[in-house]
C-alpha positions in Angstrom: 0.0 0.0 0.0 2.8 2.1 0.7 3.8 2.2 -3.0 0.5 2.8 -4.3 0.1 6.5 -5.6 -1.6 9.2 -3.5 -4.6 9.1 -5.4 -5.3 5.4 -4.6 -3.9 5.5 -1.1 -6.8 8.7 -0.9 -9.0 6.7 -2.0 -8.6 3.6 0.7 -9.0 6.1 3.4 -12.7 6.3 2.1 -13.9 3.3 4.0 -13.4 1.4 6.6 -12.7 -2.3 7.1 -15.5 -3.3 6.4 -16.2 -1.4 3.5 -18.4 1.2 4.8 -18.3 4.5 3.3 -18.1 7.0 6.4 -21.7 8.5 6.3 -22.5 5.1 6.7 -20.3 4.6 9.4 -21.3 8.0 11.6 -24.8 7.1 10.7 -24.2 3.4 12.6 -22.6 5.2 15.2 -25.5 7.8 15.9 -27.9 5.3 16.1 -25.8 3.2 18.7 -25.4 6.1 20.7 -29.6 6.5 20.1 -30.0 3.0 21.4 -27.8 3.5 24.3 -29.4 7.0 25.7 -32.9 4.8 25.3 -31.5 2.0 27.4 -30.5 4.9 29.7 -34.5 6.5 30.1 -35.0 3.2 32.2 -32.3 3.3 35.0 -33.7 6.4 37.2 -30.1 7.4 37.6 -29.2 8.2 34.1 -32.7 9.2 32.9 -32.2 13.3 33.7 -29.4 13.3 31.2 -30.7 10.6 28.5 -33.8 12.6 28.2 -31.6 15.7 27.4 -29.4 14.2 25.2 -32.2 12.6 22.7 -34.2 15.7 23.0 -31.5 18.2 21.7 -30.6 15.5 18.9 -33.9 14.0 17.9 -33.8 15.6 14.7 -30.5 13.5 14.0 -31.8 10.4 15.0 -33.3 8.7 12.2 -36.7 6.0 13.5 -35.8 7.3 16.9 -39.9 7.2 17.7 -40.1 3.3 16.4 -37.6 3.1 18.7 -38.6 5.0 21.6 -41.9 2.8 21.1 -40.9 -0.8 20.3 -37.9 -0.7 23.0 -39.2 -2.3 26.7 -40.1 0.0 29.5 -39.1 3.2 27.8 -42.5 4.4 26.8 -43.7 3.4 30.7 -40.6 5.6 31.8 -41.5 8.6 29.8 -45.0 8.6 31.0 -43.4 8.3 34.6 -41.9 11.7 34.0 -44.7 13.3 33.3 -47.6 11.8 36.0 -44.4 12.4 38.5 -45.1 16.7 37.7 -49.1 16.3 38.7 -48.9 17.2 42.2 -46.4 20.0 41.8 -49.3 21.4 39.0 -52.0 22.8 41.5 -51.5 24.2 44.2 -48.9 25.6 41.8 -45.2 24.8 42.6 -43.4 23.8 39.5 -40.2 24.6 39.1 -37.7 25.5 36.1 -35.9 22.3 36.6 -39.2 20.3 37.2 -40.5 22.1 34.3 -37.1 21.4 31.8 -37.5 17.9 32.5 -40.5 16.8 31.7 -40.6 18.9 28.6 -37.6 17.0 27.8 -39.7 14.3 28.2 -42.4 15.8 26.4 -40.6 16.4 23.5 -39.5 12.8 22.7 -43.5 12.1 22.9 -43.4 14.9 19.9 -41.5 12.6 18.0 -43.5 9.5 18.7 -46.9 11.1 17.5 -45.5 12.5 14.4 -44.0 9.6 13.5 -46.1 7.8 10.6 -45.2 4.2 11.8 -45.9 5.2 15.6 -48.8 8.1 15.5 -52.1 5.9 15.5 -50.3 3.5 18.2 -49.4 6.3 20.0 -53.1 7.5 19.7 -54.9 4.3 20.2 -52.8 3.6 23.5 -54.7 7.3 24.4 -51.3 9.1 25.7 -52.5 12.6 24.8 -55.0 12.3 27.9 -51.8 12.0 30.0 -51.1 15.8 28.6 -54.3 17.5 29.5 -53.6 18.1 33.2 -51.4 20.8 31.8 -53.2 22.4 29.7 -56.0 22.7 32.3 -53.9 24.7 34.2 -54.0 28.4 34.3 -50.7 30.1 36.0 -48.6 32.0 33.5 -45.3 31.9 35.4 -42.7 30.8 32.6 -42.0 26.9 33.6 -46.3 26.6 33.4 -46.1 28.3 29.9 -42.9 26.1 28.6 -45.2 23.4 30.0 -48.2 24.3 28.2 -46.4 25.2 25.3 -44.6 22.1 24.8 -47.7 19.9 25.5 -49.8 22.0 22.7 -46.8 20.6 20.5 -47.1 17.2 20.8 -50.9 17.7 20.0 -50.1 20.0 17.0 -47.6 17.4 15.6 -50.4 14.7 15.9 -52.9 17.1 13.4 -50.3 18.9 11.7 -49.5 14.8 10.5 -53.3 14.8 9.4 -53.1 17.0 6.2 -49.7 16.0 5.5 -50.1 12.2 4.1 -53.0 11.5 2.1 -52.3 7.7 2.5 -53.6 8.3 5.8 -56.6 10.0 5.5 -58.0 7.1 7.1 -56.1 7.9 10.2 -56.6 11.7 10.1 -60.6 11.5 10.9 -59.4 8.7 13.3 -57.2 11.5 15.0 -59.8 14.2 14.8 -62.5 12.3 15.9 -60.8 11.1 19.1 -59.8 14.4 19.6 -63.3 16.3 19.7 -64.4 12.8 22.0 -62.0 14.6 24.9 -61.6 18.4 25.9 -59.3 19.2 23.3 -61.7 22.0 22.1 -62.4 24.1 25.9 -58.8 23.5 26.7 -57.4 24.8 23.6 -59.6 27.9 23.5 -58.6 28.6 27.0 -55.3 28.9 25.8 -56.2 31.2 23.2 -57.3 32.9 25.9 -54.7 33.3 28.5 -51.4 32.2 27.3 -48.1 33.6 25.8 -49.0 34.8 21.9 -46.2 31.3 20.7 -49.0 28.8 22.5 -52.2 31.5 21.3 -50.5 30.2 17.9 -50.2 26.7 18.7 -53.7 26.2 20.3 -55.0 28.2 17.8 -53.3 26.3 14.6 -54.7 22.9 16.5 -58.1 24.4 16.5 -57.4 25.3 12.8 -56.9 21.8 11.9 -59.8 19.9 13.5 -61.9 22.4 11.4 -60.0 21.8 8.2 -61.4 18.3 8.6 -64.9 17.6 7.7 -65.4 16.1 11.1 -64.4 18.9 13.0 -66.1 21.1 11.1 -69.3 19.6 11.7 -68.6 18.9 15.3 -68.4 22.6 15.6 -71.3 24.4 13.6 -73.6 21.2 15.1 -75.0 23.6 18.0 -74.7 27.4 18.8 -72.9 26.7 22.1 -69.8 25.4 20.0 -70.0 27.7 17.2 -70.0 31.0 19.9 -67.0 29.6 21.7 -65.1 29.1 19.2 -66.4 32.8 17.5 -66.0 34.7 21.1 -62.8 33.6 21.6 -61.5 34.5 17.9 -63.4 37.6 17.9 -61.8 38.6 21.6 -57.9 37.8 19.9 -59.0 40.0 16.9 -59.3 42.6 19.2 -55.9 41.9 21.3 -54.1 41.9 17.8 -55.1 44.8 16.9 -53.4 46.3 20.0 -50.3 44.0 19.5 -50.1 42.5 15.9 -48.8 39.1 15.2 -49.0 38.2 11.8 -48.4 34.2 12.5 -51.2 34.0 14.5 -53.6 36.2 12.8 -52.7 34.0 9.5 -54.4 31.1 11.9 -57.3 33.3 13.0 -58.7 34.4 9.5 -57.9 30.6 8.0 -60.3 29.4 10.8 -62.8 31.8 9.9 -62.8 30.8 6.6 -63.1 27.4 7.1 -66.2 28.6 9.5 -67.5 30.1 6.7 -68.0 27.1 4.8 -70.6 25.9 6.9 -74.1 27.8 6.0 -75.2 28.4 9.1 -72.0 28.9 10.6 -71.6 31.5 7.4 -75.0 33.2 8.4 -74.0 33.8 11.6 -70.9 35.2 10.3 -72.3 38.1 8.6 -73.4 39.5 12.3 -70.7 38.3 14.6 -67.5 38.6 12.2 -65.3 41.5 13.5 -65.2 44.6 12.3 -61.5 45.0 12.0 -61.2 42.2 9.8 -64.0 44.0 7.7 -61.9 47.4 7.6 -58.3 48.6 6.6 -57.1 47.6 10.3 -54.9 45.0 9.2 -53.7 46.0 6.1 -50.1 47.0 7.0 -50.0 43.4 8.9 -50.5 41.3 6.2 -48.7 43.6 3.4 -46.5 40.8 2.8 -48.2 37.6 3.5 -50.3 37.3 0.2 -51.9 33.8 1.3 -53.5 35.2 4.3 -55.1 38.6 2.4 -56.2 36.0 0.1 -58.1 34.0 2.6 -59.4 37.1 4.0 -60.6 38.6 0.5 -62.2 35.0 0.1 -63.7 35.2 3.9 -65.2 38.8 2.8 -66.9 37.1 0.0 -68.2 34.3 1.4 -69.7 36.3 4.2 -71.6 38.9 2.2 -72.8 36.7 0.0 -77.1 36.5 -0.2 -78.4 34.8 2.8 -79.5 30.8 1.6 -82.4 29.6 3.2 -81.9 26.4 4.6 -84.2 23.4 5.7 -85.4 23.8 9.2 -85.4 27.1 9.8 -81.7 28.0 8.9 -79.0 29.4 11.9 -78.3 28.9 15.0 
């Protein structure tokens, strides 16, 4: 080898002894470094630092979630972490540390549910319920809000999944319709509510998505009670934005609207409860440069002041 030329002798270097190129190689070697932080999540002593480690790399993990699910115990320690936070929840004492971990924890469950070869195990074993303690609660100290926020994630990357594969469309009004069958709905418009404007945008793009689905659409407009909640709240973060503009999360405001509007009734009652400012020149300079959103609110317009159809059974709400 030592006689070869350079070029050749370059060349070798390329692979190993096996004859794997290195990509290969670093991949093989992030993956056993994945498989040994998931052995990790199950000895309580090592846990704190696995969860951190596979949380910051996720993304360069590939089938970490398979993993995470298929490998024994780890799913049972992950849900560990996050029933162990419960009684630090109300009255409230969670800390930042308390808070870190379990959002650590919270993030590999991200992974799982967006995953198309774990998301409808991950749903049918019902671990979103598991989340809802936190986003029932209602103090807006930062840890709750990281808490909140991070929860509203993995809820997001379960219906943000549901538009994205059309092989799984299936799935999608699986996902939506166990959604609506739990407080998904109340607890996300109380986050639209109350919380920081990044989980107003969160809450609000889940809400967003169970509409976009014919399901949720219909689970919606089906009485006034749901329709007006869903309206009051909008119509109340209207307002706010006007005061302090957010273009991401008015873009989720006006596309829910829309998608209101597609519903007759929902579209009649529209024409008396739709704000103002999204009527006038308020938001103009917000959405100078976002030519999808003024086109969804040009459509909304439309749709809104169209002539009133008179439908079976008396009509609105």
């Amino acid at each position: 080898m030592a006689n070869l030329p350079p070029s050749l002798n370059l060349k070798a270097t390329l692979f190993d002894a096996t004859g794997s190129s290195p990509a290969a190689v670093s991949k093989d070697r992030r993956m056993q470094s994945a498989e040994q932080l998931v052995l990790d999540l199950c000895n309580p002593d090592l846990r704190e630092n696995a969860l951190l480690e596979l949380s910051k790399k996720r993304e360069l993990f590939q089938d970490l979630a398979p993993l995470l699910w298929k490998s024994f115990g780890t799913m049972a320690a992950l849900l560990q972490e996050i029933v162990s936070i419960y009684p630090v929840l109300s009255p409230p004492a969670l800390t930042p540390a308390q808070s870190n971990r379990v959002c650590n924890a919270l993030a590999l469950l991200q992974c799982v549910a967006s995953h198309p070869e774990t998301r409808m195990l991950f749903l049918t074993a019902h671990i979103p319920l598991y989340l809802y303690p936190f986003l029932n609660t209602t103090n807006k100290s930062r840890p709750f809000e990281y808490l909140r926020l991070t929860s509203l994630g993995v809820i997001g990357a379960l219906v943000k999944c549901c538009l994205c594969f059309m092989v799984y469309q299936v799935d999608d009004t699986e996902v939506i319709g166990f959604l609506l069958s739990t407080e998904i709905i109340p607890l996300c418009l109380r986050t639209m509510e109350m919380g920081s404007e990044l989980s107003k945008t969160v809450a609000t793009f889940i809400v967003q998505k169970i509409l976009l689905d014919d399901v949720g659409l219909e689970y919606i407009c089906t009485t006034a009670e749901r329709f007006y909640a869903v309206g009051r709240v909008l119509a109340n973060m209207v307002a706010a934005l006007a005061e302090l503009p957010s273009p991401r999360l008015l873009k989720h405001i006006i596309r829910c609207y829309l998608r209101l509007s597609d519903n007759p009734r929902a579209c009649d009652a529209l024409r008396n409860c739709l704000p103002e400012m999204l009527r006038d020149a308020t938001f103009d300079a917000c959405l100078r440069e976002d030519v999808t959103t003024r086109k969804w609110l040009h459509q909304l317009l439309l749709n809104v002041q169209l002539p009133r159809v008179v439908m079976q059974g008396g009509g609105g709400f």
